[in-house]
Chimera marker file (.cmm) of the C-alpha trace (Angstrom):
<marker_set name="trace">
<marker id="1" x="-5.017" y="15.999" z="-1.704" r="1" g="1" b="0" radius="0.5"/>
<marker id="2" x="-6.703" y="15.886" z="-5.269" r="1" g="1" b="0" radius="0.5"/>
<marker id="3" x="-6.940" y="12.428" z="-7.416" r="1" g="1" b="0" radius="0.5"/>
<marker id="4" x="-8.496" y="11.526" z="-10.578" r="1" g="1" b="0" radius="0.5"/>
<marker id="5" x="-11.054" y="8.894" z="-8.888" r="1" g="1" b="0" radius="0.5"/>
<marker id="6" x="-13.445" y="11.477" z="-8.905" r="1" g="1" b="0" radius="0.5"/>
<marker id="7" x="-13.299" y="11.346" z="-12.930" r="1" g="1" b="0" radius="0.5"/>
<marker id="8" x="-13.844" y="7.900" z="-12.993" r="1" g="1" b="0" radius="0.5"/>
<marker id="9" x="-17.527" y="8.384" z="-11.674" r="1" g="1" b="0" radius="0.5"/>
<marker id="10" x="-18.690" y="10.439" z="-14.896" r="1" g="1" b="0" radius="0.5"/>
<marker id="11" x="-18.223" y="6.998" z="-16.750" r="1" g="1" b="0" radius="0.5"/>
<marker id="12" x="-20.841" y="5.314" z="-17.819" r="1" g="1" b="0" radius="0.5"/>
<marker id="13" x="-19.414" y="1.920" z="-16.954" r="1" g="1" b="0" radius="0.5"/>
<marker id="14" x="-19.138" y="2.652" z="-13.128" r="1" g="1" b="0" radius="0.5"/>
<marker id="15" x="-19.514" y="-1.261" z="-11.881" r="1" g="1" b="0" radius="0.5"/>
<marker id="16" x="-17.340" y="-2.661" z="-8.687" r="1" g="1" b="0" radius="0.5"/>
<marker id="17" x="-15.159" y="-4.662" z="-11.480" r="1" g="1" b="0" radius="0.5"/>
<marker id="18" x="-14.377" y="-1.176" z="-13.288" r="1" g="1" b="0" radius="0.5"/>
<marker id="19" x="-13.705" y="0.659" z="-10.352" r="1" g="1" b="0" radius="0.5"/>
<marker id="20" x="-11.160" y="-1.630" z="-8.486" r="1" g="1" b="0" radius="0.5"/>
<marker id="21" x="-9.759" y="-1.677" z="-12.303" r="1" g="1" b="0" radius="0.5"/>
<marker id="22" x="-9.225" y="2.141" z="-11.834" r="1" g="1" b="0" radius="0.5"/>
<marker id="23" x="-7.846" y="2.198" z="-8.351" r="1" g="1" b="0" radius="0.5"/>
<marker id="24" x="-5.376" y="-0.423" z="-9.704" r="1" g="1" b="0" radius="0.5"/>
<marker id="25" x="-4.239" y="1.568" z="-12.302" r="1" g="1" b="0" radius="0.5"/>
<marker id="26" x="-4.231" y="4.764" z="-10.322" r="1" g="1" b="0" radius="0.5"/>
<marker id="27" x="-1.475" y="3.107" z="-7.455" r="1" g="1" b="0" radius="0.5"/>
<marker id="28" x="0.276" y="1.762" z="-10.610" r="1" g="1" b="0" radius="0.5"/>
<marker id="29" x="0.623" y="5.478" z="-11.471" r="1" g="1" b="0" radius="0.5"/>
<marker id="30" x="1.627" y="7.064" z="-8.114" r="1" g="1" b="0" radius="0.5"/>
<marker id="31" x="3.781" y="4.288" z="-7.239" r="1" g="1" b="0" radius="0.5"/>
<marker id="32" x="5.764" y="4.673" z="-9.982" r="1" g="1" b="0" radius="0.5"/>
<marker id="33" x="5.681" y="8.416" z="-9.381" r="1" g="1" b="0" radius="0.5"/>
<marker id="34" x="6.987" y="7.982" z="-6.200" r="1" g="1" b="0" radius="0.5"/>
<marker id="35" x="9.992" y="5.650" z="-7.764" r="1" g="1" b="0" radius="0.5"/>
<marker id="36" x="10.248" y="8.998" z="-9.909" r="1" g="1" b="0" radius="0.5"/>
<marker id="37" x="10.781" y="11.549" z="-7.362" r="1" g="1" b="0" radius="0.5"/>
<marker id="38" x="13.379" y="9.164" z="-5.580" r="1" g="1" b="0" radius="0.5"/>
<marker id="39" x="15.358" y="9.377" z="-9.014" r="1" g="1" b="0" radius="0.5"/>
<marker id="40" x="14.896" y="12.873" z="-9.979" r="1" g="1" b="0" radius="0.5"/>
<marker id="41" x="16.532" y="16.184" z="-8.610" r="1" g="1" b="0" radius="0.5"/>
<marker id="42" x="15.510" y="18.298" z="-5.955" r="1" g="1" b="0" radius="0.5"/>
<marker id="43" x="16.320" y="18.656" z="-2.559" r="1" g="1" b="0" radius="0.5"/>
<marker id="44" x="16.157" y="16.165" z="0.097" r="1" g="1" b="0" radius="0.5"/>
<marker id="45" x="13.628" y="18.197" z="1.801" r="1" g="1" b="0" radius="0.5"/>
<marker id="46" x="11.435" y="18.534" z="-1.240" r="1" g="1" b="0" radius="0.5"/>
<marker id="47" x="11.867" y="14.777" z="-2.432" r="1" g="1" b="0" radius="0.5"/>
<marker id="48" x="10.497" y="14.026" z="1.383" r="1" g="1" b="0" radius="0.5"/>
<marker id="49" x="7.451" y="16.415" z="1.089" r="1" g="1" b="0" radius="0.5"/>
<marker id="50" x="6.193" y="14.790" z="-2.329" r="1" g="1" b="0" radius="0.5"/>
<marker id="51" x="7.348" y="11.221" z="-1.200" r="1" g="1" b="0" radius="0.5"/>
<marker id="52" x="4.772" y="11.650" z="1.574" r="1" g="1" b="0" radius="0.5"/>
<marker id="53" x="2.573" y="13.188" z="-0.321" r="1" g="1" b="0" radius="0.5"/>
<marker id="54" x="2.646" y="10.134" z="-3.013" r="1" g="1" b="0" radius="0.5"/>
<marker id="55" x="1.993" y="7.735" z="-0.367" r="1" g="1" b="0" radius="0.5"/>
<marker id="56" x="-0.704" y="9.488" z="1.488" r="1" g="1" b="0" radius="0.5"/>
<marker id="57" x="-2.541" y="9.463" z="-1.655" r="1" g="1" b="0" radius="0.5"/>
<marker id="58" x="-1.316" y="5.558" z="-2.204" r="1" g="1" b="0" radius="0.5"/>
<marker id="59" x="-2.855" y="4.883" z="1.597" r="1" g="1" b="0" radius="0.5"/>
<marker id="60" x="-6.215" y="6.410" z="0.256" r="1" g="1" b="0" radius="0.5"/>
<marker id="61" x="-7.165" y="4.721" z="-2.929" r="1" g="1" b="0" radius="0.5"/>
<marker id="62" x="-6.023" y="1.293" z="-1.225" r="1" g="1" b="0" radius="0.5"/>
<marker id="63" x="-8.409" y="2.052" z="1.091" r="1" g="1" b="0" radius="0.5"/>
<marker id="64" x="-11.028" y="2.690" z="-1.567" r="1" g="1" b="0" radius="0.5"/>
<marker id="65" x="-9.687" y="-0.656" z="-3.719" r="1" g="1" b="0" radius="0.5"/>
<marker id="66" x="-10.167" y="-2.546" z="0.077" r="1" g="1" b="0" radius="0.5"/>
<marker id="67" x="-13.795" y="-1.396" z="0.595" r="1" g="1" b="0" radius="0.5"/>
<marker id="68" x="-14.783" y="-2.200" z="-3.197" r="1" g="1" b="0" radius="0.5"/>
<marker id="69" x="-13.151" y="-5.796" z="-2.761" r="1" g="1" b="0" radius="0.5"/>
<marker id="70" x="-15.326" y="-6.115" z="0.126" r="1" g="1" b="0" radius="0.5"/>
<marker id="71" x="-18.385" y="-4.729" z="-1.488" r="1" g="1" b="0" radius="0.5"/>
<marker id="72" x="-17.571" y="-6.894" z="-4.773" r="1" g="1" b="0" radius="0.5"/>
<marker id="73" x="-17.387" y="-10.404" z="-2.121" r="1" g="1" b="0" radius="0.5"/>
<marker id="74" x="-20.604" y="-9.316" z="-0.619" r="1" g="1" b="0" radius="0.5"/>
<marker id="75" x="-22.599" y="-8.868" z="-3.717" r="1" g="1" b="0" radius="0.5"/>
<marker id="76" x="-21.032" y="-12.441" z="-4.301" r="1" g="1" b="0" radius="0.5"/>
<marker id="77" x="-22.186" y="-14.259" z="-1.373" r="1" g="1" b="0" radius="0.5"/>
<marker id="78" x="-25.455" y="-12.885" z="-1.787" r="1" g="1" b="0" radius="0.5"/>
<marker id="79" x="-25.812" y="-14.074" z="-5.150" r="1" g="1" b="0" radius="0.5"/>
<marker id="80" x="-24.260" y="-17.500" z="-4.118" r="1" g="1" b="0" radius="0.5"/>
<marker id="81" x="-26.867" y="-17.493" z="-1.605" r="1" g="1" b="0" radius="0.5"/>
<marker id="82" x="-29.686" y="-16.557" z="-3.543" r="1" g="1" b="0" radius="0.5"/>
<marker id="83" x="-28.667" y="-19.867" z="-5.867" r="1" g="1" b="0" radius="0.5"/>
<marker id="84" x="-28.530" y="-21.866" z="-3.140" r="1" g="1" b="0" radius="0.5"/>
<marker id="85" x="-31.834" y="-20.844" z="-2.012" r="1" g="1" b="0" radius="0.5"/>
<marker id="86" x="-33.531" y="-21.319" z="-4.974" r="1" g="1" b="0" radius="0.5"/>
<marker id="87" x="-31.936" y="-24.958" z="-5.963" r="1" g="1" b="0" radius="0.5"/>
<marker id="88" x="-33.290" y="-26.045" z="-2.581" r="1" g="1" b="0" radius="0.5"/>
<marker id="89" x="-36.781" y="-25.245" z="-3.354" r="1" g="1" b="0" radius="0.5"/>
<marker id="90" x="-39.076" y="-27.427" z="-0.998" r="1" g="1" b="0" radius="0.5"/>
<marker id="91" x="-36.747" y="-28.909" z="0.560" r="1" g="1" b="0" radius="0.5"/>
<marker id="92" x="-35.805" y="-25.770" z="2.754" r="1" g="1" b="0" radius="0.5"/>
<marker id="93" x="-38.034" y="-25.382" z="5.557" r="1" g="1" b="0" radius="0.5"/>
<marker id="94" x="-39.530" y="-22.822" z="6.618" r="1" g="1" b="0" radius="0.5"/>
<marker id="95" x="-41.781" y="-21.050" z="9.498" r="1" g="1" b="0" radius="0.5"/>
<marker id="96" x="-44.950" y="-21.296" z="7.316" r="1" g="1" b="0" radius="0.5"/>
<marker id="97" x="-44.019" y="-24.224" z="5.538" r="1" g="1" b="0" radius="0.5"/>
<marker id="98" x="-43.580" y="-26.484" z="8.956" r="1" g="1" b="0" radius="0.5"/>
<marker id="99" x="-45.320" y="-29.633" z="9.186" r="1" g="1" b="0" radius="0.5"/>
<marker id="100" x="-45.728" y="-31.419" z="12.614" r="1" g="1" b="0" radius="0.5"/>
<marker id="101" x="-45.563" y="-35.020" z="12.664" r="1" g="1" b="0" radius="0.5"/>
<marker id="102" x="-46.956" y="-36.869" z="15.730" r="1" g="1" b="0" radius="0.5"/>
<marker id="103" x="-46.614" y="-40.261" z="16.411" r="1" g="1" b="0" radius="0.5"/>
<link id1="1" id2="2" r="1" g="1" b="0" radius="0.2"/>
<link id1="2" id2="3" r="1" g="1" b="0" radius="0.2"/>
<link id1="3" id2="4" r="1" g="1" b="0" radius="0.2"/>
<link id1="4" id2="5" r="1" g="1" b="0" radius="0.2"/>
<link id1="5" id2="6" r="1" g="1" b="0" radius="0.2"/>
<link id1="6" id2="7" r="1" g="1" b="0" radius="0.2"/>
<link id1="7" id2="8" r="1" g="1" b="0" radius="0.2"/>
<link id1="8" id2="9" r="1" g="1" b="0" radius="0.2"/>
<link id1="9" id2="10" r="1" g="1" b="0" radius="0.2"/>
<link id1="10" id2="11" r="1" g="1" b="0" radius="0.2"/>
<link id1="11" id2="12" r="1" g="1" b="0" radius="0.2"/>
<link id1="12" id2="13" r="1" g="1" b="0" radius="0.2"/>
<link id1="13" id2="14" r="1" g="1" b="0" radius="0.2"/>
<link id1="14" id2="15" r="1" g="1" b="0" radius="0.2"/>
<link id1="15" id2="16" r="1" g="1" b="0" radius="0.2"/>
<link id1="16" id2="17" r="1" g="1" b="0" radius="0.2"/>
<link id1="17" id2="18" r="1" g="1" b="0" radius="0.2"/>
<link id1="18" id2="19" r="1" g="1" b="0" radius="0.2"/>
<link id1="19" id2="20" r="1" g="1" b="0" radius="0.2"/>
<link id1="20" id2="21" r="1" g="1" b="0" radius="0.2"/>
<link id1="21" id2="22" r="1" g="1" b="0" radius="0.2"/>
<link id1="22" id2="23" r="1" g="1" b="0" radius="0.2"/>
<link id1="23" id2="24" r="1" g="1" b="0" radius="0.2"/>
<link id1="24" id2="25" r="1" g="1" b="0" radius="0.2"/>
<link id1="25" id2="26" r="1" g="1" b="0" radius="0.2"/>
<link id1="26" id2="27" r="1" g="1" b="0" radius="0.2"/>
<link id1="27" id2="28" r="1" g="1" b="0" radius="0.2"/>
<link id1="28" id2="29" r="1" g="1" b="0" radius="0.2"/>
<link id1="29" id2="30" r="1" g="1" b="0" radius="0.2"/>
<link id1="30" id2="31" r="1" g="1" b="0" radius="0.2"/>
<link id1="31" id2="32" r="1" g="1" b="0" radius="0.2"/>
<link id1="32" id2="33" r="1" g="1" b="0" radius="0.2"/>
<link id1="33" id2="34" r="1" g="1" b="0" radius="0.2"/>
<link id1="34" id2="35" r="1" g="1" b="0" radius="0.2"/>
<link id1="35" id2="36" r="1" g="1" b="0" radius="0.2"/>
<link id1="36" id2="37" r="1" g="1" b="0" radius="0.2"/>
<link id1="37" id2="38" r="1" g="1" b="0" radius="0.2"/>
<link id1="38" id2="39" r="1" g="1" b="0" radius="0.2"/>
<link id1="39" id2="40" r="1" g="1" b="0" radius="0.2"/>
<link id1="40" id2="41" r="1" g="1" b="0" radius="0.2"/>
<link id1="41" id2="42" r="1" g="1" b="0" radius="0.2"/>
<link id1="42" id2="43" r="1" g="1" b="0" radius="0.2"/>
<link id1="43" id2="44" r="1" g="1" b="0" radius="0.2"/>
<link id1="44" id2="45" r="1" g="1" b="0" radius="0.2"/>
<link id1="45" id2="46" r="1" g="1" b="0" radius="0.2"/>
<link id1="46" id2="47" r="1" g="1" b="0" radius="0.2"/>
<link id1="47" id2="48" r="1" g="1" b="0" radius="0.2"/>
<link id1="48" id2="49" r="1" g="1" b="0" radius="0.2"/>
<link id1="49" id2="50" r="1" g="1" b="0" radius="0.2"/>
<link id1="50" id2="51" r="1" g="1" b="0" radius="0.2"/>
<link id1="51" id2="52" r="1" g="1" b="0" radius="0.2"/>
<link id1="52" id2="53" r="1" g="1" b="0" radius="0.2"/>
<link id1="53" id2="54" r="1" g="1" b="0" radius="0.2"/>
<link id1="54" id2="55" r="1" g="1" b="0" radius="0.2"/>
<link id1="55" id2="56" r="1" g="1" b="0" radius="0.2"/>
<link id1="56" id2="57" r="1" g="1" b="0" radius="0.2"/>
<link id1="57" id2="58" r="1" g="1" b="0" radius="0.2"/>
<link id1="58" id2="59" r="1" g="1" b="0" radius="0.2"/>
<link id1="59" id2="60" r="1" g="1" b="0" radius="0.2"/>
<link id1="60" id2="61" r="1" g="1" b="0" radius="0.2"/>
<link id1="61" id2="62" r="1" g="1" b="0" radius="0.2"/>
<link id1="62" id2="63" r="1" g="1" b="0" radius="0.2"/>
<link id1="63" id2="64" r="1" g="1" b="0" radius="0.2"/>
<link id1="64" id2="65" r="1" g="1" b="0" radius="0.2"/>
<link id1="65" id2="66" r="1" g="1" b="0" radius="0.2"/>
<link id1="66" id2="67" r="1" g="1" b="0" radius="0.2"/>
<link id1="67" id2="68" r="1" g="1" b="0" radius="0.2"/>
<link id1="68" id2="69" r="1" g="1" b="0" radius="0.2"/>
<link id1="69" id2="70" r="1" g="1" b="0" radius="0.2"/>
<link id1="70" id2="71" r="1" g="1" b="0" radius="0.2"/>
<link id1="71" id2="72" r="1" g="1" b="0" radius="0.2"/>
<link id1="72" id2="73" r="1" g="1" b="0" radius="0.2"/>
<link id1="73" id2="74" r="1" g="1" b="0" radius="0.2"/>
<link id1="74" id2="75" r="1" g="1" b="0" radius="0.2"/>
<link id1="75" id2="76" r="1" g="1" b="0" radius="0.2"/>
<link id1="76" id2="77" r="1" g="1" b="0" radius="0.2"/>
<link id1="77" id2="78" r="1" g="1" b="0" radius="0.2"/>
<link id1="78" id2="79" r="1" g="1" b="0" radius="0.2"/>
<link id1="79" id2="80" r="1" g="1" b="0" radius="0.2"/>
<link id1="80" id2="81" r="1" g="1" b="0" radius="0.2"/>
<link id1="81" id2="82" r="1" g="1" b="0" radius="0.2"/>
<link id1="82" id2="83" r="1" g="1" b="0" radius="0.2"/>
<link id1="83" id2="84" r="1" g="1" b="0" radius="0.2"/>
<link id1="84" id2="85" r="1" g="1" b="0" radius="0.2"/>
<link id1="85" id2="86" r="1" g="1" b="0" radius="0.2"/>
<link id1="86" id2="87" r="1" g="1" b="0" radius="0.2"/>
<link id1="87" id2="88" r="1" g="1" b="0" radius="0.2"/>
<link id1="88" id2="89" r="1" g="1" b="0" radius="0.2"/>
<link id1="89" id2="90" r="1" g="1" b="0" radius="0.2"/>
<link id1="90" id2="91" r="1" g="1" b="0" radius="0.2"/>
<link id1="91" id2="92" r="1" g="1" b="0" radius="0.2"/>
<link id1="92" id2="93" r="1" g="1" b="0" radius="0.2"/>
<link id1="93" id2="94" r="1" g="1" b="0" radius="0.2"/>
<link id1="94" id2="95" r="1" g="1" b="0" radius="0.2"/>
<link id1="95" id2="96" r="1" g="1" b="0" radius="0.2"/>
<link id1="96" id2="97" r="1" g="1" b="0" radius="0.2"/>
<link id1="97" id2="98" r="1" g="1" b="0" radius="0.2"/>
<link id1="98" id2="99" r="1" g="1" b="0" radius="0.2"/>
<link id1="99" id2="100" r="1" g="1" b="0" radius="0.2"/>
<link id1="100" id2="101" r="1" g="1" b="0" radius="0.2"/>
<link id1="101" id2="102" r="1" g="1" b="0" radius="0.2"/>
<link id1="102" id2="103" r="1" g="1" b="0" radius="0.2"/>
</marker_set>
C-alpha cells in the first residue's frame, strides 16, 4: 500500500496541527475515491478489490490522525500543567520545601 503521507514529511512546516491537517485531507481524498469506484465501470470483482483497497488505506491514516490527536492532547496537558505549576509558585509544596510545624 503506497500513500502520499510520506511527502508530507519533506515540508518544512511538519507540526502535529499540519499533520492531522494532511491526514484530513488525505481520507477526504480516498473517501471520495472510494464513492468513485462505486460509480464508475468495471467489474464487480475489480470494484471489490480497489474498494478494499481504498479502505485499507482509509483504516491506516485514521490510525495515524488518532495517534497525532493523542500526541497533540498530550503536548496540551503538559503545557496546561506546566501553567499551573508555575502560577502556584510557593504555594505548592514540595519535598525540599516542607516545613514542620510542632505545637
Amino acid at each position: 500500500m503506497q500513500t502520499s503521507s510520506s511527502s508530507g514529511s519533506s515540508s518544512s512546516d511538519n507540526s502535529i496541527a499540519s499533520q492531522i491537517s494532511r491526514l484530513t485531507s488525505q481520507i477526504t481524498k480516498l473517501t471520495q475515491q472510494l464513492k468513485d469506484v462505486a460509480n464508475g465501470s468495471g467489474t464487480a470483482e475489480d470494484k471489490k478489490k480497489q474498494q478494499d483497497l481504498l479502505q485499507a488505506q482509509i483504516k491506516m491514516l485514521q490510525a495515524q490522525l488518532a495517534q497525532l490527536q493523542r500526541q497533540q492532547a498530550e503536548e496540551a496537558q503538559k503545557k496546561q500543567e506546566q501553567k499551573q505549576g508555575k502560577a502556584e509558585g510557593v504555594n505548592s509544596p514540595s519535598a525540599e520545601h516542607q516545613i514542620d510545624i510542632y505545637i
